[in-house]
C-alpha positions in Angstrom: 0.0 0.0 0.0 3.0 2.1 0.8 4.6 1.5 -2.6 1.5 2.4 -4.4 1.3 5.7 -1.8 4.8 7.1 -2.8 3.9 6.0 -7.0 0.8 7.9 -6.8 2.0 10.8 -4.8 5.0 11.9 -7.8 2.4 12.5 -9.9 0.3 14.4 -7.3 3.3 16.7 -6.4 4.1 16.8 -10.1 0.9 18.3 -10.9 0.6 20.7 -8.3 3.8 21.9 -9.0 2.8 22.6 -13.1 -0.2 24.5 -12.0 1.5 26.5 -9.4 4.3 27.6 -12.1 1.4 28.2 -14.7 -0.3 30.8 -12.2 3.3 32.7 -11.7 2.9 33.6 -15.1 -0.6 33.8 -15.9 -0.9 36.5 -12.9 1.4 38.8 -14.4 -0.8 39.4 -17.1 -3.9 39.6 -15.0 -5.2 43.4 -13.9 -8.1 43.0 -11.4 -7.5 42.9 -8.2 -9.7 40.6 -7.0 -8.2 37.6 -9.6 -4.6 38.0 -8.5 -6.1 38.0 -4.8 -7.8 34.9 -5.6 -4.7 33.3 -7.4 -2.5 33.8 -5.0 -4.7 32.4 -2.6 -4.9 29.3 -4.8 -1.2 29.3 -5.0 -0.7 28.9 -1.4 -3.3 26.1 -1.1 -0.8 24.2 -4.3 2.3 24.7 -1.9 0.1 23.1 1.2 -1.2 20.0 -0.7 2.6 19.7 -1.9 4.2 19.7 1.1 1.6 17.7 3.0 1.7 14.9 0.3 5.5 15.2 0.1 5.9 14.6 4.0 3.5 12.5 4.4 5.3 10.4 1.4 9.0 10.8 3.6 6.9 10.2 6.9 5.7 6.6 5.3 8.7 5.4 4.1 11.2 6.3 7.3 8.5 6.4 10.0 10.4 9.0 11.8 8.5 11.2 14.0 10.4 13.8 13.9 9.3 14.5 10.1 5.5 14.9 11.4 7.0 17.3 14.0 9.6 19.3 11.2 6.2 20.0 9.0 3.9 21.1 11.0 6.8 23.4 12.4 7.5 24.3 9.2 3.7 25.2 8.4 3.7 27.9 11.5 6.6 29.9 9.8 5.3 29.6 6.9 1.4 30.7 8.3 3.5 33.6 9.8 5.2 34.9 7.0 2.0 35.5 5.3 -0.1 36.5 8.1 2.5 38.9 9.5 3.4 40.6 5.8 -0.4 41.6 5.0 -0.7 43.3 8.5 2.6 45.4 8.7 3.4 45.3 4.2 0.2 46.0 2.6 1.9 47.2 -0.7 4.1 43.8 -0.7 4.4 41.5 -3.3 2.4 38.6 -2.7 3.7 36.3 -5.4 7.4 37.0 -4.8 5.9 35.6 -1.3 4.6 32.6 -2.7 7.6 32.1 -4.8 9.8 32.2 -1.6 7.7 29.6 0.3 7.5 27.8 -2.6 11.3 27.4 -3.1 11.8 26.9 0.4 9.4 24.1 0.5 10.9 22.4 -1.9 14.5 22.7 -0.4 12.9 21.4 3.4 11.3 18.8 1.1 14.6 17.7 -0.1 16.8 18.2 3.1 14.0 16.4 5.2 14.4 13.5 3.0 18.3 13.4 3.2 19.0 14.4 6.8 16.1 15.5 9.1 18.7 16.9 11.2 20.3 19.6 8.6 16.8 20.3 7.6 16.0 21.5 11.3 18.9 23.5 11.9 18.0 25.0 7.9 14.7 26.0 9.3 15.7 27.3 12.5 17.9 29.9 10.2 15.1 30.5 8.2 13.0 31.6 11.0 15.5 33.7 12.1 16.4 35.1 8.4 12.2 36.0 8.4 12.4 37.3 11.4 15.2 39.9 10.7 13.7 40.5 7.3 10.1 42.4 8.5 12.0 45.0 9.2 13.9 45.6 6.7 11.5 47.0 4.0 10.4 49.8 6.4 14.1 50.9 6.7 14.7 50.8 2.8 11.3 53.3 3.1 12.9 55.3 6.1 17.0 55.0 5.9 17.2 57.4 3.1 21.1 58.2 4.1 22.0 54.5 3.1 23.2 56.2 -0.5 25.8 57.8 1.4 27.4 55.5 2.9 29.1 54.8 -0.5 32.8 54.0 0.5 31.4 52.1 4.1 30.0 49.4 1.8 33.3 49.2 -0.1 35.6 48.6 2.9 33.0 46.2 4.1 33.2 43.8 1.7 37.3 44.4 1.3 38.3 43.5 4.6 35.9 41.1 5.1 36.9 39.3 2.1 40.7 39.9 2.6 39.7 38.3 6.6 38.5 35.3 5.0 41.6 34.9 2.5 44.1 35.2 5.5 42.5 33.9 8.7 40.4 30.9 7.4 40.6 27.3 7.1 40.8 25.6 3.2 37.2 23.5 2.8 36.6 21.6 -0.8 39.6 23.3 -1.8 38.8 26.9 -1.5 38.5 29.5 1.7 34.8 30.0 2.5 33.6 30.9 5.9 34.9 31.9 9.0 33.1 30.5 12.2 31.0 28.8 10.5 30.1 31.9 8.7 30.3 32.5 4.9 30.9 36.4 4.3 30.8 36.2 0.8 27.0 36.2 1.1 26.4 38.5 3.2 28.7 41.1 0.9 26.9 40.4 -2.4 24.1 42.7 -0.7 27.0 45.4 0.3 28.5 45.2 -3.1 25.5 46.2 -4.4 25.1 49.0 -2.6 28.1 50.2 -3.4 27.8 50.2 -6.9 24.7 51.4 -6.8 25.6 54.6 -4.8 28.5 55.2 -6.8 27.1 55.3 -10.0 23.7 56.9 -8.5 26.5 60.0 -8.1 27.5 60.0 -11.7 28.6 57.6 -14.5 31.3 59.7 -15.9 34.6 57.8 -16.5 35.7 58.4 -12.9 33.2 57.0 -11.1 33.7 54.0 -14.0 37.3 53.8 -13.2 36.6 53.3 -9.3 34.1 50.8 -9.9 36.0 48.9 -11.9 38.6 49.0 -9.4 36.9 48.2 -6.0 35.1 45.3 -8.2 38.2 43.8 -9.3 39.3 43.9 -5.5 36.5 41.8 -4.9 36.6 39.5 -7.4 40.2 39.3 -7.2 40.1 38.3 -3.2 37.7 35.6 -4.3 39.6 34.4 -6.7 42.6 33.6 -4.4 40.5 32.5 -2.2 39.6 29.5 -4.7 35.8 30.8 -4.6 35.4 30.7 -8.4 31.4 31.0 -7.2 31.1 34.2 -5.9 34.0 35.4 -8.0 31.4 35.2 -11.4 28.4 36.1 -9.4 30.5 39.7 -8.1 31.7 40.3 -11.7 27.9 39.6 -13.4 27.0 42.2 -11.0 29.3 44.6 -11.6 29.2 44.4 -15.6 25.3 44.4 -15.7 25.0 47.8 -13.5 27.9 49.8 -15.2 26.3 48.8 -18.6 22.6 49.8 -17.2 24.1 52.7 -15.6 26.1 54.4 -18.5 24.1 52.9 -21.0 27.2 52.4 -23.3 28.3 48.9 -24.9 31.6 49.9 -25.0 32.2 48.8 -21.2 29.8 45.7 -21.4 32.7 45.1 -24.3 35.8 45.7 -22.6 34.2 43.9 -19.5 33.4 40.9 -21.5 37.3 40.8 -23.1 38.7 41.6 -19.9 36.7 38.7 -18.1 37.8 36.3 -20.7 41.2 37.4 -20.2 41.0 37.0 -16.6 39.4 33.7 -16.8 42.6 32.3 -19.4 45.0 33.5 -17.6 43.4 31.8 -14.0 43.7 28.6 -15.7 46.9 29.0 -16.6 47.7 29.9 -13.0 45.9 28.1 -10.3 45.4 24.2 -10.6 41.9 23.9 -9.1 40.7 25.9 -12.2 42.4 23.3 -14.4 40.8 20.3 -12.3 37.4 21.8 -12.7 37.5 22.3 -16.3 39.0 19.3 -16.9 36.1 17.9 -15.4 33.5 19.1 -16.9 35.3 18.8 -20.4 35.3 14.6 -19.7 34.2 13.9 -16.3 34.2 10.1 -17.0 38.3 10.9 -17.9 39.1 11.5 -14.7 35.8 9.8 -12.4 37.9 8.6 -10.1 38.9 11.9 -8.7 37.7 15.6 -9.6 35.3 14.0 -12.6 33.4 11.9 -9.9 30.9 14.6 -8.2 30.0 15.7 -12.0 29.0 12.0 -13.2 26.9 11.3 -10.1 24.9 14.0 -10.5 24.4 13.4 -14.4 23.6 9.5 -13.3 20.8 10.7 -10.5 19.6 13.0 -13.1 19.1 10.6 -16.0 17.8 7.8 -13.3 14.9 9.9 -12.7 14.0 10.7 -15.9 10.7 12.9 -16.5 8.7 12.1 -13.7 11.1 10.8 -11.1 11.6 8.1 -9.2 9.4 9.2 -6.4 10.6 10.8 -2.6 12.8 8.4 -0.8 12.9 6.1 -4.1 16.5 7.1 -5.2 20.0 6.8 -4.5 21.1 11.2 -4.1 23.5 10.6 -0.9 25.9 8.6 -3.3 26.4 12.1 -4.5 29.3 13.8 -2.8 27.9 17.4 -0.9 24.1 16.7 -2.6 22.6 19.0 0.3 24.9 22.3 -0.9 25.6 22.3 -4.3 24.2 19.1 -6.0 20.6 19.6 -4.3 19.5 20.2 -8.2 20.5 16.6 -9.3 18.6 15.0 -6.1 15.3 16.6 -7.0 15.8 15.3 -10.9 16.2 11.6 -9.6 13.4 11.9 -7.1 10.8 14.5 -8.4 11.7 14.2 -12.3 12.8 16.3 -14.8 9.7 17.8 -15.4 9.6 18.9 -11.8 13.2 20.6 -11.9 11.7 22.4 -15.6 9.2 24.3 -13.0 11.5 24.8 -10.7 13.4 26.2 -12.9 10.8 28.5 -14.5 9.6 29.7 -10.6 13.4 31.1 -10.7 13.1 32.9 -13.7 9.8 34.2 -12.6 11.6 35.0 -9.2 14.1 37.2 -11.7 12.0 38.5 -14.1 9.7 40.2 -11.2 12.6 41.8 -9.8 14.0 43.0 -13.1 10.1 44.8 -13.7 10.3 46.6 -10.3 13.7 47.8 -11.3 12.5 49.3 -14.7 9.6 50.9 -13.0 11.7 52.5 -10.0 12.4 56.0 -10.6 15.1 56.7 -8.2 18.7 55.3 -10.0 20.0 54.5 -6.6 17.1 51.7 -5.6 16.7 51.1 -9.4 20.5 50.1 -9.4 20.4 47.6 -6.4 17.1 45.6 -7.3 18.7 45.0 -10.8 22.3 44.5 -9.3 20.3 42.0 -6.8 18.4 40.6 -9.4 21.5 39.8 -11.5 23.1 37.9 -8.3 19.8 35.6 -7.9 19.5 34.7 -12.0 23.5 33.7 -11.9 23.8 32.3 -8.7 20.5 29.7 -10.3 22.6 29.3 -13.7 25.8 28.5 -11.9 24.2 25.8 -9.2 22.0 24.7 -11.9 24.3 24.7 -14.7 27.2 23.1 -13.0 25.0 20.0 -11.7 23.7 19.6 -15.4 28.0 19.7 -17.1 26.7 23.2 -18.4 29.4 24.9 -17.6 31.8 24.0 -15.2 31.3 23.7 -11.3 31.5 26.3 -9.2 30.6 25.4 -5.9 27.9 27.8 -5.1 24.0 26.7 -3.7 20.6 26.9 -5.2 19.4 30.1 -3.4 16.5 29.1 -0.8 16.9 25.5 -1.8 20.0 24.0 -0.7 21.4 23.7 2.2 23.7 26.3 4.0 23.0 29.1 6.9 24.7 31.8 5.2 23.3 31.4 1.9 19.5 30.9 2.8 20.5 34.0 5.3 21.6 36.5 3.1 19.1 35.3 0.1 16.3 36.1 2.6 17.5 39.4 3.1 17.9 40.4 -0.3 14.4 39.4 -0.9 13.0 41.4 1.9 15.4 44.4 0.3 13.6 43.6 -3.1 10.1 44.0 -0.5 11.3 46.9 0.3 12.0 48.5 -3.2 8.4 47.2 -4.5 6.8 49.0 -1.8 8.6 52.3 -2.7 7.7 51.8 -6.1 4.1 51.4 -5.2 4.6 54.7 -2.9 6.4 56.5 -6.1 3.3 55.4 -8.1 0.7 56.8 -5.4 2.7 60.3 -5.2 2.8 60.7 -9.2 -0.5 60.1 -9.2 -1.5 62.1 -6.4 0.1 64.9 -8.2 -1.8 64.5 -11.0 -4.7 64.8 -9.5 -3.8 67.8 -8.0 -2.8 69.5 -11.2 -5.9 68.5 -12.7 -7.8 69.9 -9.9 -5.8 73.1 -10.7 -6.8 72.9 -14.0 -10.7 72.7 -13.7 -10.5 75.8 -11.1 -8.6 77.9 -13.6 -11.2 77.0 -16.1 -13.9 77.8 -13.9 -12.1 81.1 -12.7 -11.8 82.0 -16.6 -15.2 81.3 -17.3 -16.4 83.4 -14.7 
């Protein structure tokens, strides 16, 4: 009965998951009110039936009793995240809300099934990461001096980085946290912000010049410190906003050469580069050692095929660190290709909503740091995603909100509620432009009446 259960329930999950990614999109081309209300109500009722079917599923098959406890925990925070954001963040944006959960369930989904402890200590961060992040839309609203603290954010994220290079310990062949702490995350946001309050000054060839410079600082750090990851994620960042910002291809091209450059002459001198090229050129070449993470992860993925082999029906631990970065090539053997598809399509609906808030912000400064944000998100997806599929090759970075790791799902949380906090203004830009149009077309009609008179 059990058997049948877990067959059953991959189609079940499959199919709420299909609907779920077809409302992301058909709501962005919906105007009433009332519908997008009513959808995103009916999205939040797919992400219960999926995680209640996908626990129960994990709860059948290990008859632990901690996985019973784990969901309904995991039900509260989510039931307070929602309640919580429509009394204090009217204005919010519902379906970036949705999307969160969404991704988050399916990463406690995932971790549950591989190690019920990891998945409590994830959640326990992502309570805290909530937590932290009600407040910070109100002081994106409030905080109007954070566009001067241009230079602050820049010696941030330097010594930080240059802390991590010197003081810690080598892990999978590259420095990456420091107590247990991974800065790296927490300065993509800073980064941001610096970039965006630099350019928000001026984009004349200076201002181009320091950019440039403090970016390659960073990306040069990170590179040393054998975090290829972060290294592309920092440098996407930085080419997209100085080639929104000065609106001239000319740096996009000289950032492009200058990248490729960069990347030749790191595998010319630093042997990890070589390894992971070499492995994704012919992983099977060299299985044995740096090729053997790479060909797990493509066997899991053509195991499960297009529908999966069902929760708790696969083989994933066989892949080496499947919780961090390989999370991608566990939900292809258990939940199916089709499955990772709309996952992959909730990210780019993740993206494209922050890119739309960023076109309609007036103000360069936020404008800048929801696109700068934005860019982070959509390469830090291609890179996880990419990697686990011999895309490109591996980089060591996590799905954002899926996989597993304190300081990622941390600072991911916070640039959403950042993201929050830039919708919001844009709704309050909207409500004063038209508030002064009303006004000026009150002016009007009194003039006329004055005239007529």
């Amino acid at each position: 009965m059990i058997n049948v259960i877990v067959e059953l329930s991959k189609y079940t999950i499959l199919t709420l998951m299909i609907v779920y990614t077809f409302h992301c999109f058909y709501m962005v081309r919906r105007q009433d009110e009332e519908e997008k209300n009513e959808l995103l109500r009916k999205q939040l009722m797919l992400i219960f039936f999926m995680d209640f079917n996908a626990f129960l599923v994990i709860y059948l098959k290990t008859e632990d009793f901690q996985v019973i406890l784990f969901y309904i925990e995991m039900m509260v925070l989510f039931a307070a995240i929602q309640i919580l954001y429509r009394l204090f963040y009217k204005k919010a944006s519902f379906l970036l809300l949705n999307n969160m959960c969404m991704l988050l369930s399916v990463g406690f989904i995932m971790l549950c099934r591989l190690d019920i402890q990891s998945a409590t200590r994830q959640l326990i961060i992502v309570a805290a990461g909530c937590g932290i992040s009600l407040v910070i839309p109100v002081m994106i609203r409030k905080m109007k001096f954070l566009r001067k603290l241009t230079w602050v954010y820049a010696g941030i994220g330097v010594l930080l980085l240059g802390a991590v290079f010197v003081l810690a310990r080598t892990s999978y062949g590259a420095k990456l946290s420091l107590m247990g702490i991974q800065p790296s995350e927490a300065i993509k946001i800073t980064f941001v912000f610096f970039m965006a309050a630099l350019l928000a000054q001026s984009t004349n060839f200076k201002h181009v010049v320091m950019a440039t410079v403090v970016a390659g600082l960073h990306v040069g750090i990170l590179v040393l410190s054998r975090d290829l990851g972060s290294a592309v994620i920092f440098f996407a960042a930085y080419l997209v906003m100085i080639y929104v910002a000065t609106k001239k291809i000319v740096y996009l091209g000289l950032g492009l050469g200058g990248g490729s450059v960069a990347a030749v002459i790191a595998y010319f001198l630093f042997g990890h580069v070589r390894e992971r090229v070499s492995a994704w050129k012919d992983p099977m070449a060299v299985y044995e050692h740096e090729g053997y993470q790479i060909v797990q992860s493509l066997f899991a993925i053509g195991t499960g095929g297009w529908f999966g082999m069902g929760l708790c029906q696969g083989s994933p631990e066989v892949i080496p660190v499947v919780k961090n970065d390989f999370i991608f090539s566990a939900i292809c053997e258990e939940l199916g290709g089709i499955f990772a598809i709309c996952l992959i399509l909730v990210c780019m609906s993740f993206f494209l909503m922050i890119v739309n808030i960023s076109l309609k912000i007036k103000n360069p400064f936020y404008k800048l740091i929801a696109l700068g944000l934005g860019t982070e998100y959509a390469f830090q997806v291609l890179l996880t995603i990419g990697g686990a599929t011999k895309f490109i090759p591996m980089t060591g970075v996590t799905l954002p909100l899926v996989s597993y790791g304190g300081s990622s799902v941390m600072s991911t949380l916070l640039m959403l509620a950042i993201i929050q906090g830039l919708y919001i203004l844009r709704e309050d830009e909207d409500e004063e432009i038209e508030k002064r149009r009303k006004e000026a077309a009150q002016r009007i009609r009194e003039r006329t009446k004055i005239y007529r008179a």
